[in-house]
MIKOL-215707 format. One line per 8 residues: number of its first residue (from 0); their letters; for each residue x, y, z of C-alpha. Coordinates in Angstrom, 3 decimals. Last residue first. Layout:
% MIKOL-215707
NUM = A = X/Y/Z | ...
//
This chain:
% MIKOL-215707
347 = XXXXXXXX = 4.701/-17.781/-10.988 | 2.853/-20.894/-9.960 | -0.161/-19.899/-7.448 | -1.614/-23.404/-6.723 | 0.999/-25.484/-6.455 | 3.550/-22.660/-5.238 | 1.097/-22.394/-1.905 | 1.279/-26.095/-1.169
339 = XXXXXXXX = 4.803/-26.414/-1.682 | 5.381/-23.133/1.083 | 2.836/-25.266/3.219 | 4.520/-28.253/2.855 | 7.840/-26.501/4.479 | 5.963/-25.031/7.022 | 4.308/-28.904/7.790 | 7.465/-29.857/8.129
331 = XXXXXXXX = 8.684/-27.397/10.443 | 5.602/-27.685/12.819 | 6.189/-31.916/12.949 | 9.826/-30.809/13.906 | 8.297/-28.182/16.027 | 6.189/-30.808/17.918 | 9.111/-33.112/18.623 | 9.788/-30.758/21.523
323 = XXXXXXXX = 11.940/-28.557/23.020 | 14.473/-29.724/20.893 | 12.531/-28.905/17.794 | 12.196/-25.584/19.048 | 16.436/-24.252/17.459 | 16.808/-26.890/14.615 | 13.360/-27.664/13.253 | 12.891/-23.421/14.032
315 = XXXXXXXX = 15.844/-22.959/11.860 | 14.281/-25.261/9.394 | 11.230/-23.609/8.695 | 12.971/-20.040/8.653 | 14.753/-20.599/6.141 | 11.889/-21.956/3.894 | 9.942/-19.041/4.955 | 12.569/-16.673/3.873
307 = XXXXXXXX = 12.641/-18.505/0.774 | 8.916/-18.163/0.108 | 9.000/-14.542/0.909 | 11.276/-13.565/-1.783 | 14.661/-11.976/-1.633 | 16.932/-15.000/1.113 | 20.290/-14.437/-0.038 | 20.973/-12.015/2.613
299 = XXXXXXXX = 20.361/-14.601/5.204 | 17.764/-14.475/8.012 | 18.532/-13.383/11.467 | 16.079/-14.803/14.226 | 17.072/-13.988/17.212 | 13.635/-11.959/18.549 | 12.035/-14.709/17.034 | 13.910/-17.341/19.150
291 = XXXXXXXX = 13.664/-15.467/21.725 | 9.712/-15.668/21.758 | 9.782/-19.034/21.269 | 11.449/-20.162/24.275 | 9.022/-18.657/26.866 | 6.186/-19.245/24.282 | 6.872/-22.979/24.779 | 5.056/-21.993/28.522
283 = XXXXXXXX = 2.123/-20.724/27.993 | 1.776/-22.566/24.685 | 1.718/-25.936/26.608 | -1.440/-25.241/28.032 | -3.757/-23.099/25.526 | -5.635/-25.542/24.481 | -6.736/-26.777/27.774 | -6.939/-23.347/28.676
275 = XXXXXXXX = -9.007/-22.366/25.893 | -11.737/-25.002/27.351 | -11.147/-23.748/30.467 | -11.441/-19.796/30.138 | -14.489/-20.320/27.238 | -14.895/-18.375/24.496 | -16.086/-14.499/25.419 | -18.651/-13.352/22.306
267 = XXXXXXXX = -19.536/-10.125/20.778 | -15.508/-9.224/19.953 | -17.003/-5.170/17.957 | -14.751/-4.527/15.343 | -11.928/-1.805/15.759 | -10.195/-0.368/12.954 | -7.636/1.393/13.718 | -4.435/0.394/15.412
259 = XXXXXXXX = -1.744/-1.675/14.313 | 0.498/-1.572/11.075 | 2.940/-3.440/9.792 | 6.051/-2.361/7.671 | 8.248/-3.938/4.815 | 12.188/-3.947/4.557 | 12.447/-7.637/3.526 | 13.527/-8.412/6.775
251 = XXXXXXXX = 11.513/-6.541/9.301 | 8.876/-8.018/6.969 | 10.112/-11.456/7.153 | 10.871/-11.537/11.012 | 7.002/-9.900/11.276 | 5.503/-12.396/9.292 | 6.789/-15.088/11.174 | 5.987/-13.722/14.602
243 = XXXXXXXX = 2.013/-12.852/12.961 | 1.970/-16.005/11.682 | 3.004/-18.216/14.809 | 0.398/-15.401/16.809 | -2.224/-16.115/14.539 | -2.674/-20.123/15.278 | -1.283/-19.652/18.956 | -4.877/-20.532/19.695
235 = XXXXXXXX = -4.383/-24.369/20.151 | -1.403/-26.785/20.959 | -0.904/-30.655/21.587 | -2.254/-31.663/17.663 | -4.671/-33.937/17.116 | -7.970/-32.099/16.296 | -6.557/-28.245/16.811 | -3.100/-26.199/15.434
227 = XXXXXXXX = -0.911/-26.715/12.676 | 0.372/-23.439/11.685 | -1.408/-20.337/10.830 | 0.175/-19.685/7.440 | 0.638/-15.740/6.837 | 4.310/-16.238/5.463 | 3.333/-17.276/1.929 | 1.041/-13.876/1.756
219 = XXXXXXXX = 3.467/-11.046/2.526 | 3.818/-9.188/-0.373 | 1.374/-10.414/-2.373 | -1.442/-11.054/0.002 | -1.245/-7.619/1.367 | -3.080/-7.803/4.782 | -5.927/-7.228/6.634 | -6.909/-8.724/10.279
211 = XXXXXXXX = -9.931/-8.638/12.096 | -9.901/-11.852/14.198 | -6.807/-13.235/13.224 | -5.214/-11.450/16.067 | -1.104/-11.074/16.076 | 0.548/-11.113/19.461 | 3.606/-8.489/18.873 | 7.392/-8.443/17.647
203 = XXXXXXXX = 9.780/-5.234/17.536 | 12.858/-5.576/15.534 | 11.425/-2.745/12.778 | 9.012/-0.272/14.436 | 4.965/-1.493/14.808 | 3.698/0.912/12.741 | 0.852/3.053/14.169 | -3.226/3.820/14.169
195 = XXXXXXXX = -4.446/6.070/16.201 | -8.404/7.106/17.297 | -7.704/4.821/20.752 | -11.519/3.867/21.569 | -11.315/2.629/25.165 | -14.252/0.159/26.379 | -12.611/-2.893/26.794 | -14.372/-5.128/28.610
187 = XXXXXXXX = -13.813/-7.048/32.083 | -16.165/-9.168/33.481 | -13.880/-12.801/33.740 | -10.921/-10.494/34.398 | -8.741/-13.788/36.769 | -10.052/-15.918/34.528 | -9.241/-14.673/31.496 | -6.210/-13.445/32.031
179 = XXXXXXXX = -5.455/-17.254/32.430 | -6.923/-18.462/29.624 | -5.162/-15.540/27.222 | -7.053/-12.322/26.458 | -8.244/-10.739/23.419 | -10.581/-8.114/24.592 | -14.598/-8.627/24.747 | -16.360/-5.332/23.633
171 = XXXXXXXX = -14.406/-3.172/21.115 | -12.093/-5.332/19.091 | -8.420/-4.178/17.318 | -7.203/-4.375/13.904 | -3.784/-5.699/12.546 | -3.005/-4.062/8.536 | -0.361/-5.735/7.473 | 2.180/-5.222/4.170
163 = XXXXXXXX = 2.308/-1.498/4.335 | 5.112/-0.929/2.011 | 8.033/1.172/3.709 | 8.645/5.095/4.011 | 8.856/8.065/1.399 | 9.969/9.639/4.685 | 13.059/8.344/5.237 | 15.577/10.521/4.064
155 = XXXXXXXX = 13.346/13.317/5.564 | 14.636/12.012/8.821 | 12.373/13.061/11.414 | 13.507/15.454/13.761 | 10.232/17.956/13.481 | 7.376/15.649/13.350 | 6.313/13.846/10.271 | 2.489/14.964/9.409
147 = XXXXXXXX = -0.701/14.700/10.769 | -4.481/16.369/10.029 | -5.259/13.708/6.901 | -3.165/10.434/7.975 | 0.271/9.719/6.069 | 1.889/10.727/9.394 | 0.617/7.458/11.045 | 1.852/7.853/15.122
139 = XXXXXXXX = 2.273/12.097/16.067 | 5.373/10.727/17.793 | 6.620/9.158/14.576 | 9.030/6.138/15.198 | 12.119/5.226/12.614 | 12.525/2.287/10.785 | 9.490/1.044/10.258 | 7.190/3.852/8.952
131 = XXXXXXXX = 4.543/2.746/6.983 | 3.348/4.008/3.433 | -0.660/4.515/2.847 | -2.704/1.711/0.970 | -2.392/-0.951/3.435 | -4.072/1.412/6.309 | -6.484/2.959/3.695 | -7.626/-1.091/3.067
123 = XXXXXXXX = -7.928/-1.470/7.132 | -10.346/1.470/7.270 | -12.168/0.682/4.365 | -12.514/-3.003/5.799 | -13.557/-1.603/9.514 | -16.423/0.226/7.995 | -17.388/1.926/11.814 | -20.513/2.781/12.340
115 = XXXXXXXX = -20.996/6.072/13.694 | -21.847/6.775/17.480 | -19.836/9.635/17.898 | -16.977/7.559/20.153 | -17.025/4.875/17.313 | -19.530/2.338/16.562 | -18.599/-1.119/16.182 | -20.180/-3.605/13.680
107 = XXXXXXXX = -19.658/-7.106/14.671 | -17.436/-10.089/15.107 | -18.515/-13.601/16.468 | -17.842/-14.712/12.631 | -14.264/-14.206/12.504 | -13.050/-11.533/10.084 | -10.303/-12.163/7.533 | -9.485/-9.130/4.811
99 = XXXXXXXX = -7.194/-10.234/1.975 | -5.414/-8.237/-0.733 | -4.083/-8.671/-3.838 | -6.417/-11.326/-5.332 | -6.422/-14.770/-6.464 | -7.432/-16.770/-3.177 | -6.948/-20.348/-2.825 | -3.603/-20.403/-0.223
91 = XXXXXXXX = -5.570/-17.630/1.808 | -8.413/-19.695/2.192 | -6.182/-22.570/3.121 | -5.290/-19.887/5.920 | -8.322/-19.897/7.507 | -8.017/-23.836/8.907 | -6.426/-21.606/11.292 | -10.018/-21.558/12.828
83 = XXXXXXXX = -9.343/-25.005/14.744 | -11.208/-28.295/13.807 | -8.436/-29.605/11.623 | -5.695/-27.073/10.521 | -4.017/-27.299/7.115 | -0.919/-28.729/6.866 | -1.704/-31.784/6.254 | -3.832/-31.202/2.997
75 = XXXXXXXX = -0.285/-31.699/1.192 | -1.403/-35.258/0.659 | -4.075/-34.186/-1.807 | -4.090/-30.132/-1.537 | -6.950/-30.004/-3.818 | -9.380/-33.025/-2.982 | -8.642/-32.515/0.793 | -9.286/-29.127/1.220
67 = XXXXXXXX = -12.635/-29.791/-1.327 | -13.606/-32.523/1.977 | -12.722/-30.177/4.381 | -15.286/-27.892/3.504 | -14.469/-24.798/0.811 | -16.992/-22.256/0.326 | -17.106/-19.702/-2.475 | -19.019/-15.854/-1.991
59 = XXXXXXXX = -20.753/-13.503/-3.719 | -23.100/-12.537/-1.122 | -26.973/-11.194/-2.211 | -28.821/-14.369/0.242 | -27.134/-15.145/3.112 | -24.934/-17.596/4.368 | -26.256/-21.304/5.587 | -23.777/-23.900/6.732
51 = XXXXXXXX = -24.876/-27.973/5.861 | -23.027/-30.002/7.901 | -21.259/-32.637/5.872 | -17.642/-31.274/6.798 | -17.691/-31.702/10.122 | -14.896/-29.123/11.728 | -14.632/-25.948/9.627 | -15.772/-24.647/7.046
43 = XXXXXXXX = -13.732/-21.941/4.953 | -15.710/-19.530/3.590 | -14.216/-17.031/0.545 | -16.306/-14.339/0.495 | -15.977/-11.799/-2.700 | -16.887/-7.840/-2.368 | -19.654/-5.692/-3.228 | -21.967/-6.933/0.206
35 = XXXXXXXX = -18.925/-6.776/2.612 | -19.941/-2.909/4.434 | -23.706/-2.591/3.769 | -24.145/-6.324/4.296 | -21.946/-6.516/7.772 | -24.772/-6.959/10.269 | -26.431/-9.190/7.729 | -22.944/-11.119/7.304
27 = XXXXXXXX = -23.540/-12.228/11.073 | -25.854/-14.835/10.013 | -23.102/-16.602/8.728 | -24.412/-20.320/9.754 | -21.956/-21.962/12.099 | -18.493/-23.559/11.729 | -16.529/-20.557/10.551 | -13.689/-19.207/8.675
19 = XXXXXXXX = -14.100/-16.452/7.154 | -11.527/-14.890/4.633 | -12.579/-11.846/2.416 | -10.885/-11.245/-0.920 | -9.695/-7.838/-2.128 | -8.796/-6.331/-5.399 | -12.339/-6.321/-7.510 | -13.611/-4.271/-4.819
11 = XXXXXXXX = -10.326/-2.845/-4.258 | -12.230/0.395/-2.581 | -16.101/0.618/-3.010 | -17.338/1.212/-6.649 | -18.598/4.897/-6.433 | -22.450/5.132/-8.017 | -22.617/7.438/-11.337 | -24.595/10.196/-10.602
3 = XXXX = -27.765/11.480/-12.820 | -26.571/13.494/-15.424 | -28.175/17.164/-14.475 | -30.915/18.615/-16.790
//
């Protein structure tokens, strides 16, 4: 008589934390069950913290409110975003395991060209599992995948290559556009299924999306703080693209690789032009400063762990944006608390 089969935990089930930060009930989890069910939630409420949010039943999850983000941080609860979804990152700061996988609730299934769903966490955990390639570009894009290899040129002296240390999905459905690309494409969807995924080489900085986003929290997790965006501050929805420039500058530093690509999520819902606009604003044009000043950034030699290439980094952008406006002194700071914050509550 045959033994009857012994089910397959799922991938870093016991590894992997998922981040969601949200200000509605999570009805989108049922869409998601077969895919999040094994693994631990950690729900980060947003905006009033007395309103009741609903997930459902069979998750193992935690849920913070501002209130608990206030009773654990204390004073160093200022740098956590108010009413903006960076308030994400305290979720981050809380969580005990390797790896974290954040997802924003207006995110769905997708299917892919065949009409399969797509598991966009094992996806994004095989992208952090396999080696990336940095420091020197494969034409034939990931040559860890099954069916591709390093093409013929490519130094074999680096093909052991680089710890994956983010894993940046993409969105079927409603692309992530700016306010003003936004109004000018109000119908426009993106359709295109690119079966690749890539490292983004070494010196080369891109608009990170929080929206389905993996990465390795112990490598890289001090620098993936989303800033101080939302209720009383002059900026909104650069939240993931400050962490994504930071964490890039680090990475390129400490000789670690990102990743971008595979797996799409289905975007279900377009915010709105004017009110991201508003937010938007001042970004639009700081960005025009801010952008070379990543691209500049050199960090010192001395600088080994994350948290003191953070640290260096807070106060060269005090020094080099905080001319442009007190903002980025306020920015620093709060950098600076973060990196505190995080120590607090993951001591060495």
């Amino acid at each position: 008589m045959a033994e009857p089969s012994v089910p397959i935990a799922p991938p870093l089930v016991n590894e992997l934390d998922i981040v969601i930060p949200t200000i509605r009930n999570l009805d989108f989890l049922e869409m998601w069950r077969a895919f999040f069910q094994p693994y631990h939630l950690i729900i980060v409420q947003d905006g009033d913290p007395n309103k009741k949010i609903n997930v459902p039943e069979g998750f193992d999850y935690e849920l913070y409110n501002r209130n608990d983000i206030n009773r654990i941080l204390g004073p160093k609860a200022s740098c956590i975003s108010f009413k903006d979804s960076a308030c994400r990152c305290f979720g981050y700061m809380v969580s005990k395991k390797k790896y974290i996988y954040t997802i924003d609730d207006d995110c769905f299934v997708a299917e892919d060209p065949t009409g399969q769903k797509i598991n966009a966490l094992a996806q994004h955990i095989q992208n952090l599992l396999t080696p990336a390639t940095p420091f020197f570009f494969n034409t034939l894009y990931d040559p860890y995948r099954t069916g591709a290899d390093f093409v013929r040129g490519y130094p074999f002296s680096l093909r052991e290559g680089a710890s994956t240390a983010v894993s940046h999905g993409l969105w079927l459905n409603i692309p992530d556009y700016d306010a003003p690309t936004q109004l000018v494409k109000p119908r426009e969807r993106n359709t295109r299924y690119v079966d690749a995924v890539l490292t983004i080489p070494k010196s080369t900085l891109f608009p990170m999306c929080g929206m389905n986003l993996a990465f390795d929290r112990e490598l890289i997790g001090p620098a993936m703080y989303f800033g101080l965006m939302g209720d009383g501050q002059p900026i909104g929805r650069y939240d993931d693209m400050w962490a994504g420039w930071c964490c890039k500058v680090i990475c390129d530093h400490l000789g670690l690789g990102v990743k971008t690509g595979l797996p799409y999520i289905f975007h279900s819902k377009a915010s709105n032009p004017f009110v991201n606009l508003k937010k938007e604003y001042k970004g639009i044009f700081w960005q025009e400063d801010i952008i070379p000043f990543f691209q500049s950034v050199v960090l010192p030699k001395e600088c080994t762990t994350v948290q003191q290439c953070y640290i260096e980094l807070s106060k060269m952008v005090r020094e080099k944006l905080g001319p442009i406006d007190p903002y980025f002194e306020k920015l620093s700071d709060a950098m600076a608390t973060w990196i505190d914050a995080w120590d607090e509550l993951n001591p060495q």
